[in-house]
LOPAVO-783139 format. One line per field, with one value per residue (C-alpha): residue in three letters; x, y, z. Coordinates in Angstrom, 3 decimals, decimal comma, padded with zeros to 6 digits, always signed. Each point is the difference from the previous one (the first is absolute). Last residue first. Example, Ala and Ser with C-alpha at 12.3 -4.5 7.8 and 13.67 -1.06 7.14 Angstrom:
BEGIN
residuo	[ser:ala] .
east	[+013,670:-001,370] .
north	[-001,060:-003,440] .
up	[+007,140:+000,660] .
This chain:
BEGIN
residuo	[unk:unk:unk:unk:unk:unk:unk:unk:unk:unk:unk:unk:unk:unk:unk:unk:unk:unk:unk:unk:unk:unk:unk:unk:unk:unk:unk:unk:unk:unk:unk:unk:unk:unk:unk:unk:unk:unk:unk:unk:unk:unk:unk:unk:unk:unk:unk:unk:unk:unk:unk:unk:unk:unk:unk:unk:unk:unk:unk:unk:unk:unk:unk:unk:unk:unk:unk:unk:unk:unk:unk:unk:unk:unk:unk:unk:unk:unk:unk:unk:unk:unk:unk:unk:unk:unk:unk:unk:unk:unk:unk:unk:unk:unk:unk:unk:unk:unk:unk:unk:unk:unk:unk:unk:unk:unk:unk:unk:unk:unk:unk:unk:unk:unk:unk:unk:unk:unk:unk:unk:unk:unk:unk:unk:unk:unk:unk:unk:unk:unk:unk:unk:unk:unk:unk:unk:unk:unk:unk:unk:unk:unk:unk:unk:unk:unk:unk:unk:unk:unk:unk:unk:unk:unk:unk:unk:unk:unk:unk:unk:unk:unk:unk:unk:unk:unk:unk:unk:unk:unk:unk:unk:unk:unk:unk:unk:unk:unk:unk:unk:unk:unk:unk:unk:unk:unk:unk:unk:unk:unk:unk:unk:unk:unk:unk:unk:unk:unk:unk:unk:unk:unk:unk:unk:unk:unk:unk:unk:unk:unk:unk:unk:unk:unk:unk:unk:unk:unk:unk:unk:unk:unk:unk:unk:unk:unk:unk:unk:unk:unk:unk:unk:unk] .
east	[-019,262:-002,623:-003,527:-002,649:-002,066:+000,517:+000,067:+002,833:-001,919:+002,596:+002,429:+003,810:+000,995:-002,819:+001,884:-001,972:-003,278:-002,162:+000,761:+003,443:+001,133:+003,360:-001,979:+002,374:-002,577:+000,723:-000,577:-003,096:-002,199:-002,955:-001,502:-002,156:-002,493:-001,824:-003,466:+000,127:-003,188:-000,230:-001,662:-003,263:-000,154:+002,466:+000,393:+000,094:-001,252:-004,097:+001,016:+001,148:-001,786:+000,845:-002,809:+003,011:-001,716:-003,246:+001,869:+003,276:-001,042:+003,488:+000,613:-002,486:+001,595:+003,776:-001,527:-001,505:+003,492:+001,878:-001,379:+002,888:+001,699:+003,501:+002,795:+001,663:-002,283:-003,558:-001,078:+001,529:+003,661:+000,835:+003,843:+000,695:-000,402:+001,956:-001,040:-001,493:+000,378:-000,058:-002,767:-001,991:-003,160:-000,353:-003,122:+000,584:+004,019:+000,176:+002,715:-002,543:-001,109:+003,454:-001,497:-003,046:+001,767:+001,754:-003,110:-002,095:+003,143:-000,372:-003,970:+001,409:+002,455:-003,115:-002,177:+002,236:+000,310:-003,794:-000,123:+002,882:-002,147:-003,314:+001,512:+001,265:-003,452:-002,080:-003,491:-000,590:+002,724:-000,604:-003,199:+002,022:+002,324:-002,474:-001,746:+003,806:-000,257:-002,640:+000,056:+001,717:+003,973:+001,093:+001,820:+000,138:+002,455:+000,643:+002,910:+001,829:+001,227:+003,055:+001,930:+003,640:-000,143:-002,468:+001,643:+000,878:-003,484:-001,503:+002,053:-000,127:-004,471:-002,816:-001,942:-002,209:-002,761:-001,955:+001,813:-000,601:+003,096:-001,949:+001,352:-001,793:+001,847:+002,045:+001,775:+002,127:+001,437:+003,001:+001,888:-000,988:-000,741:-002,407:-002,683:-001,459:-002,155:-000,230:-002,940:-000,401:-001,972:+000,073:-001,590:+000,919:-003,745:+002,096:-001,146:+002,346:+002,648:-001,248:-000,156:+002,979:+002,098:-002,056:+000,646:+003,739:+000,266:-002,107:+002,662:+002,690:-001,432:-000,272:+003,589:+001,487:+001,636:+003,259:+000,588:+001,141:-001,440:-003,746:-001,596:-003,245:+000,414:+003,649:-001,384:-002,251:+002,863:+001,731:-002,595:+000,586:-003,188:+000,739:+000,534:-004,328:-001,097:+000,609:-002,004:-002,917:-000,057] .
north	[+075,291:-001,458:-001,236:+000,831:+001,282:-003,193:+001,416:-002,444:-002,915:-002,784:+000,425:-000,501:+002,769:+000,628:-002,750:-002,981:-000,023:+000,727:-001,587:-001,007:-001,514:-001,468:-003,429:-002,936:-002,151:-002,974:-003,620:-002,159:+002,288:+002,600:+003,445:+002,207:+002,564:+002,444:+001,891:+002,603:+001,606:+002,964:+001,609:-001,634:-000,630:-000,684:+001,923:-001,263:+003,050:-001,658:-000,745:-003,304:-001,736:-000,883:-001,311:-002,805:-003,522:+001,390:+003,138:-002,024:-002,511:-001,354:-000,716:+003,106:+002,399:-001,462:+000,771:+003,780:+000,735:-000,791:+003,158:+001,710:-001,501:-001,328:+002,108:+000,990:-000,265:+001,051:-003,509:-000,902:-002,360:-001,516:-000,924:-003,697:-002,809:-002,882:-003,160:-001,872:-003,333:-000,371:+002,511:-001,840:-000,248:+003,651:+001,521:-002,638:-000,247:+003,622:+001,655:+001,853:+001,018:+002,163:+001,786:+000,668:+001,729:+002,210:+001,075:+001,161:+001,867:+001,874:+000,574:+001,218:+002,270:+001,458:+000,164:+001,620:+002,972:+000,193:+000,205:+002,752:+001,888:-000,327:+001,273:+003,214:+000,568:-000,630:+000,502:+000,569:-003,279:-001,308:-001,653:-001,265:-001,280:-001,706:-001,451:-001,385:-001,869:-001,262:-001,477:-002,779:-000,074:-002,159:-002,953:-001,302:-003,218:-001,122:-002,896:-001,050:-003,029:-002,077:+003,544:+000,162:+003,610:+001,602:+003,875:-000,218:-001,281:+002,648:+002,395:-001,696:+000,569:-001,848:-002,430:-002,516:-001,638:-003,332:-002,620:-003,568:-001,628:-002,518:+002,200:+002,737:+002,485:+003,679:+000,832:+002,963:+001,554:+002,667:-002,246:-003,805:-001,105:-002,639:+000,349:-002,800:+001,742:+000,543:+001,589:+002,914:+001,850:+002,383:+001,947:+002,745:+001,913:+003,347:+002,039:-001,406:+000,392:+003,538:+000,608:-000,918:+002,119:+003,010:+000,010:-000,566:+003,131:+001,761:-000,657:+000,256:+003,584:+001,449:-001,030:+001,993:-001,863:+000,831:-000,152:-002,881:+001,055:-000,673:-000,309:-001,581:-002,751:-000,531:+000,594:-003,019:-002,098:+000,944:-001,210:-003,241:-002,254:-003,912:-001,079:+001,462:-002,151:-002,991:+001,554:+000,756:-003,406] .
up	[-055,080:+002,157:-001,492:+002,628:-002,814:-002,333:-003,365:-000,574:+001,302:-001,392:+002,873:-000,531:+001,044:+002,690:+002,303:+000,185:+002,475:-002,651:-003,715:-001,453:-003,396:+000,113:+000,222:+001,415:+001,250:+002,021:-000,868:+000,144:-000,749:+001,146:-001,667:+001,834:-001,370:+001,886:+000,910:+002,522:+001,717:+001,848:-002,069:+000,417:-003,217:-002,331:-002,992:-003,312:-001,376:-000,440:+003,511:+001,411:+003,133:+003,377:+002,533:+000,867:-000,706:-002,533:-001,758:+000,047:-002,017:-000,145:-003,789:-000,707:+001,818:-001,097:-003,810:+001,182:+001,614:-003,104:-001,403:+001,295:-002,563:+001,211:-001,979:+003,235:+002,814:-000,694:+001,467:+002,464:+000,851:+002,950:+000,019:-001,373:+002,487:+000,387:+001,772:-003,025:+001,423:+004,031:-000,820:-002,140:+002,301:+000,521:+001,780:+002,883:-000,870:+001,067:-001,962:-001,091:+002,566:-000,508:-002,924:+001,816:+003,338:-002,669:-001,996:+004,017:+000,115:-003,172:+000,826:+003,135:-001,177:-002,323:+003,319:+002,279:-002,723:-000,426:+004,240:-000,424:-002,223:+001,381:+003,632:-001,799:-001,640:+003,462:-001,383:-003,145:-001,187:+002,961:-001,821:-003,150:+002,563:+001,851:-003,151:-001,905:+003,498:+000,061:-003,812:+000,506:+000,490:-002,931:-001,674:-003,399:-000,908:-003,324:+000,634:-002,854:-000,972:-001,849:+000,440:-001,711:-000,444:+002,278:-000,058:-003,786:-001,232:+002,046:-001,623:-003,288:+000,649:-002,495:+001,728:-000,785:+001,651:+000,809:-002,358:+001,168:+000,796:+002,656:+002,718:-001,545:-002,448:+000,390:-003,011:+000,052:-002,870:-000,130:+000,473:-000,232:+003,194:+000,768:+003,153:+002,785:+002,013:+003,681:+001,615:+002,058:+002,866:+002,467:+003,133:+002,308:+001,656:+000,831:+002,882:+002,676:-001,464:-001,093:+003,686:+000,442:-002,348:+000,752:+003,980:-001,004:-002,490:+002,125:+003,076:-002,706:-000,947:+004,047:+000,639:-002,875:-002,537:-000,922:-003,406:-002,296:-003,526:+000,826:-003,092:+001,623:-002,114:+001,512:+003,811:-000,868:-001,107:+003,000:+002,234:-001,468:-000,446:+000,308:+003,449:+000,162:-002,817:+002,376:+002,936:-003,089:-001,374] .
């Protein structure tokens, strides 16, 4: 998974957490900058998983059943509703790093400072990346048998997002076992630990969504994450 994860990390998303705001960069930095960037590669231990669910919409309420009907969960989030719109199923997907990784830059942290930073950095774009190269699996027609079907895909949406509970992350822990198949596991905060773990939402249809709502990788404007500290003007 790793030579696949690597097409999908942008060094300019990594300059962005940084804050870099489009200065030259000496020789010296882009060699650490490039030493850092692979050697978190290959320090991370990538791994996923997810299930589809069939889900009703009736804004704000969301009610996710069994593929009998049985009713498993319900969810209260319009902005969630709005973004999915139209969705006969959701996917709940969590994905994450492993904990080596969150360790070395804990460690570098006393001992290299500057090199702890731009590995923690590397990581987060990463952890995006590693999002991106699930959400077109899915489009595999191994992990989804519908696809000739339900071929649209909604953006990815987390919990925290909008008017999504954060809590939501202890329900998707729970639907996915993530503490047993991933080593992940939800704080007392709702939290996920290791850090660099994502979990994410995913809705699919027959016809293409025409949400007005935006989340990462939109233009800020229309971004729900207005506290967002890479938020531009």
């Amino acid at each position: 998974m790793k030579d696949k994860l690597k097409s999908y990390v942008s060094p300019k998303e990594i300059l962005r957490y940084l804050q870099h705001k489009d200065q030259v960069i000496p020789v010296e930095m882009q060699a650490l900058l490039d030493e850092v960037l692979a050697e978190t590669i290959e320090t991370i231990k990538p791994k996923y998983s997810l299930k589809r669910l069939p889900v009703h919409l009736n804004s704000p309420l969301i009610s996710v059943t069994s593929e009998s009907g049985l009713l498993l969960y319900q969810l209260s989030s319009s902005d969630l509703c709005e973004v999915t719109n139209g969705s006969e199923y959701f996917f709940f997907v969590a994905a994450t790093l492993g904990y080596e990784v969150v360790r070395k830059i804990n460690a570098l942290m006393h001992l290299a400072p500057t090199k702890a930073i731009i590995m923690d950095a590397c990581a987060s774009v990463i952890a995006d990346a590693l999002c991106d190269f699930v959400q077109d699996e899915l489009r595999n027609p191994h992990l989804n048998v519908d696809i000739e079907t339900y071929n649209y895909f909604s953006q990815r949406y987390s919990p925290g997002y909008g008017n999504l509970e954060i809590k939501t992350q202890k329900m998707i822990s729970d639907l996915l076992n993530t503490e047993k198949t991933l080593g992940v596991h939800v704080t007392d905060h709702y939290q996920l630990q290791p850090e660099k773990s994502v979990f994410f939402i995913i809705g699919t249809a027959k016809e293409p969504f025409r949400s007005k709502l935006k989340t990462c990788g939109s233009d800020c404007s229309g971004c729900l994450l207005k506290n967002c500290p890479y938020r531009e003007a």
